[in-house]
N, C-alpha and C positions, 0 to 999 in steps of 0.2 A: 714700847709699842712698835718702835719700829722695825725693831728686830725682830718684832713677831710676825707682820706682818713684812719683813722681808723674809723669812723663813718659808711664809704661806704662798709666796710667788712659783716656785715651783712645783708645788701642788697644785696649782691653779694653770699653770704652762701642760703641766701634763692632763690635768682635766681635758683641757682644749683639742690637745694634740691626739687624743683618744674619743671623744665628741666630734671630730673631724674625721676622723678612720672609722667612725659607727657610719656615718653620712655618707661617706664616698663607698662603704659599702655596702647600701641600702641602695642609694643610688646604683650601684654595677647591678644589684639584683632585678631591681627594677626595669633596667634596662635589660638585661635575660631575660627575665620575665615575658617582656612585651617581646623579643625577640621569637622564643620559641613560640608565642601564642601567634607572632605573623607568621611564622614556618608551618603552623598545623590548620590557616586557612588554606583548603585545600577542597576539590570536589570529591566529591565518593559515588559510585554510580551504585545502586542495589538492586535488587530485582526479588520479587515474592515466591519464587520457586527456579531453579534451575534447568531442571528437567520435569516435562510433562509427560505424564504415560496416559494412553489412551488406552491401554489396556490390550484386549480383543477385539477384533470388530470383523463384521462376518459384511461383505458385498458392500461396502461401503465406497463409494466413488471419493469423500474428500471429509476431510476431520479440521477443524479449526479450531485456535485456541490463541488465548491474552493474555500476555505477562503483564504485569504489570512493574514499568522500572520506578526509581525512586532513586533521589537529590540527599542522602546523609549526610554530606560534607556540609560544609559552611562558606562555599565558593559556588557558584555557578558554576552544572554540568553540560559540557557542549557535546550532544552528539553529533560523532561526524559522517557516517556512512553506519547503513545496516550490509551484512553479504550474509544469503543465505549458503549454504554447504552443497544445495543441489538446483539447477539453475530447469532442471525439466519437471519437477516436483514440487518445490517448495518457494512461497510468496509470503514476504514479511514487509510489514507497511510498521512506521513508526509515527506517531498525531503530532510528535512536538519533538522540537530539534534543541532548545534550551531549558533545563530546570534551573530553576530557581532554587535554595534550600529548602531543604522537604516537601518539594514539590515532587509530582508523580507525570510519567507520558504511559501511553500505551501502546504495546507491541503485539498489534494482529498481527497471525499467522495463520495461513491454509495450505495444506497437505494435500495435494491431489494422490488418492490412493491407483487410481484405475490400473497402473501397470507394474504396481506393487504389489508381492506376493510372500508371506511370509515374516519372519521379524524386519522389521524397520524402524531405521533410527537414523535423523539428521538434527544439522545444524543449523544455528543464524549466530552469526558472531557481531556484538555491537561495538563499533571504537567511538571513544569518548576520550577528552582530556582526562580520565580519573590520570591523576600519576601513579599510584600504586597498581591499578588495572585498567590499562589504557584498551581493552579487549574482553569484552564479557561473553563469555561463549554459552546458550543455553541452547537446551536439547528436546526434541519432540521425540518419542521413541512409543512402541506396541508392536501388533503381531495381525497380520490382514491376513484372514481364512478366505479366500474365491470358492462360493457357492455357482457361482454363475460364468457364464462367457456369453460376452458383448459382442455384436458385430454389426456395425461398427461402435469401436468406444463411446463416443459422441458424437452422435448423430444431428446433422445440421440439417433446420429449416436459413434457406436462403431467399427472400420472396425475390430479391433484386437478381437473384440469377435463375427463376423462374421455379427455383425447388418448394412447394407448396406444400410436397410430401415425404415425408419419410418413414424410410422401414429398418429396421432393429430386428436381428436374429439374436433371439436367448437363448443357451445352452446350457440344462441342467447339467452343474458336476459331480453331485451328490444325491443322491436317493429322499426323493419328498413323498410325502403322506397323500399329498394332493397334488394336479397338475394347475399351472398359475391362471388361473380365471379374470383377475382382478387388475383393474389399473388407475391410478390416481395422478394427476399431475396439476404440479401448483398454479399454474394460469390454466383459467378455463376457459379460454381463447384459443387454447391446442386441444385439438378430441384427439381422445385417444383409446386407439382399441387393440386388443388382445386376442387373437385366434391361434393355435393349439395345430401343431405340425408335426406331431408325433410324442410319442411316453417322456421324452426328458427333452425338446424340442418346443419354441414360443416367438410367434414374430408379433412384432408390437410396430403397430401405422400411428404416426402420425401425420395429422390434417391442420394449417393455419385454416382457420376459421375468418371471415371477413370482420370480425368486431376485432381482431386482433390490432392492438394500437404500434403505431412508430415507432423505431427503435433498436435497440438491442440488449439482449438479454439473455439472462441462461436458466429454464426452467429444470425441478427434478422430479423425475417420475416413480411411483413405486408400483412395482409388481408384485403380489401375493396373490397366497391359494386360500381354499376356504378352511384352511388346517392351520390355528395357531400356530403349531411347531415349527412351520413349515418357513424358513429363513426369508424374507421379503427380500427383493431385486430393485437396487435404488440405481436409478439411471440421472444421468446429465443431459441434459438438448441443448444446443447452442440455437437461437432465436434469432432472425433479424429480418424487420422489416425498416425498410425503412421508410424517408418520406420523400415527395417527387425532388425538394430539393436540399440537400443534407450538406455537412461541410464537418469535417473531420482531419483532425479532433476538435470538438465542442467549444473546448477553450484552448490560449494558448499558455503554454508555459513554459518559463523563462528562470534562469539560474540568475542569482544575485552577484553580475561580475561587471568589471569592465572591459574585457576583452569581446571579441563580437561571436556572436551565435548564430545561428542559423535551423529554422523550424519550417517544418513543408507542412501548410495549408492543403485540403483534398479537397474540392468541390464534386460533390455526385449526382447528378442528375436524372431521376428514373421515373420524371411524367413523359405526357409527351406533348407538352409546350416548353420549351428551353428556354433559360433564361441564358441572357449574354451578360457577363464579368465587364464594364466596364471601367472599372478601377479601382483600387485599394488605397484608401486613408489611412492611415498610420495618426498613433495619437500624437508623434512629436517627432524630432528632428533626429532622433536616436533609433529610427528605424528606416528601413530599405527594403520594396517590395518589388517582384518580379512575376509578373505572369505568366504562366506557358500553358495556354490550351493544349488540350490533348484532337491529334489529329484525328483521331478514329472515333471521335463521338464528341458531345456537347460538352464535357467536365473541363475542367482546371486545375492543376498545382498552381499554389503561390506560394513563390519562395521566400520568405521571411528573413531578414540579417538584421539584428541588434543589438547594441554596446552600451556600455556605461547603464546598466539597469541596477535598478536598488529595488530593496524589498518593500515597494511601497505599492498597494492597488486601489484605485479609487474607479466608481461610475464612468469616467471619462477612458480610464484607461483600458481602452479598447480598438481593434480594428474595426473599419466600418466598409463592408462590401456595396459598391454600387452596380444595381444591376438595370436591366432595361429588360423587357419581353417584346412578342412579336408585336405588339402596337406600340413601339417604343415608348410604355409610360415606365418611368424609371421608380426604382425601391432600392431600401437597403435592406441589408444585414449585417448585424455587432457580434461579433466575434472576443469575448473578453481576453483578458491579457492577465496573467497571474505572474508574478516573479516572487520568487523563496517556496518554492510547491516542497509538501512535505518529504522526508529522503526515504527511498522505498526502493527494496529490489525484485522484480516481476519475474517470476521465474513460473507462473501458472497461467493460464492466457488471459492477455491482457481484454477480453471484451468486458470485464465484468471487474468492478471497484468490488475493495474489501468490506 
């Protein structure tokens, strides 16, 4: 027996010695395994379409449209900047600076056509961490046919600078069925009228009307004939009235850094009881405020400097103006405070949000 079982000793050494090399190779595999699965967390940026066509569009002032991006990776996408491709044309706003996976943000964009003629086609380029496309480039592209000629393009009501009216010369460029009778505009708080200055000739008045509220804004107006066929004339107006005492901009906003910033407060004052700026509250020790009246009338810049801000906004976090009137009873006004505003680049005029 014992020579049998010395015999079976090295059948049993080599068993081992082969059970130990199955192991350490399961394990190496293993270990790859987990390897490439950490190499292929990674972000992916997507988007629903690359390029949008708008097709034709006949007197069209401005065409918008929404990508929608989208998170395929298995990593967190960080967008870092939108640029669009033309800086007097094209405004592209993005809602959300981090996806999640499989999370989606959205990418408004508006096209001001007015001084486009022709085929057109731009860009908005997005950078993100993807590593394989750290640059996603998508395209707006069509063909703007000029039925008409504007003058002026956009025509501004200013109440604060006493403009109450304005007038818009229309010039037919093409041969209509009828001459333009008709006028619609979307706040009817602006009249608006149409009279007829010859066969392919149209000046259109507008009037602020007293119920018009505070503010500012951009209405559109459409011109038509009594002939279906007959191509309609979409106009822009820039609006603004304001109120006796305004501060601009609305709110403030502030990048998420440590280094220090600096934002100009406007005060505008258009009754005619003035109020006097007696001082600026800041919400905390991370801010520094400087006042400079303006000598040629009752307003204020305040000059704003702030450091070490985080993306944090609460109720509290706000400026607080203290003001006084001629019977010096004192009021305030809060001024909110935003830090991490969403990344946007304004290349259309900035009176009007996407």
């Amino acid at each position: 027996m014992k020579n049998k079982a010395g015999r079976n000793r090295p059948c049993e050494r080599s068993f081992h010695i082969l059970h130990s090399a199955f192991r350490i190779r399961v394990s190496a595999f293993c270990v790859l395994h987990s390897a490439c699965f950490i190499s292929l967390a990674a972000p992916r940026l997507a988007v629903d379409q690359l390029v949008w066509n708008f097709d034709s569009v006949t007197n069209r002032s401005e065409v918008a449209h929404t990508f929608t991006l989208r998170n395929v990776g298995n990593a967190d996408v960080e967008i870092q900047k939108v640029v669009s491709g033309c800086d007097a044309c094209l405004r592209a706003v993005v809602d959300k600076e981090r996806l999640a996976p499989h999370e989606s943000a959205l990418l408004h964009c508006r096209l001001d056509l007015r001084s486009l003629r022709g085929p057109v086609a731009r860009t908005v380029s997005v950078y993100s961490n993807d590593p394989e496309r750290p640059v996603l480039a998508l395209g707006l592209s069509g063909v703007t046919v000029p039925c008409y000629q504007v003058t002026p393009v956009e025509p501004v009501l200013d109440l604060a600078q006493g403009m109450e009216i304005a007038a818009v010369e229309v010039l037919s460029l093409q041969t209509r069925r009828a001459p333009l009778s008709r006028v619609t505009a979307s706040d009817t708080n602006i009249l608006a009228t149409l009279t007829s200055g010859g066969s392919n000739r149209s000046v259109l008045t507008l009037r602020a009307l007293p119920s018009l509220p505070h503010g500012r804004k951009r209405i559109s107006l459409t011109l038509s004939s009594d002939e279906a066929s007959d191509p309609p004339c979409e106009i822009m107006a820039a609006v603004h009235n304001p109120a006796e005492f305004e501060v601009l901009p609305a709110r403030l906003e502030l990048r998420p850094q440590a280094a220090p910033q600096v934002r100009i407060l406007w005060i505008k004052q258009h009754g005619g009881s003035a109020l006097t700026l007696l001082d600026v509250v800041p919400p905390s020790g991370k801010f520094e405020c400087e006042i400079q009246p303006d000598p040629a009338g009752p307003d204020y810049r305040v000059y704003v400097t702030a450091w070490d801000q985080e993306p944090a906004a609460s109720p509290t976090n706000r400026l607080v103006l203290k003001l006084s009137d001629a019977r010096q009873q004192e009021c305030s006004v809060s001024v909110p405070i935003l830090v991490g505003a969403a990344k946007e680049v304004t290349a259309v005029d900035a009176r009007e949000d996407l």
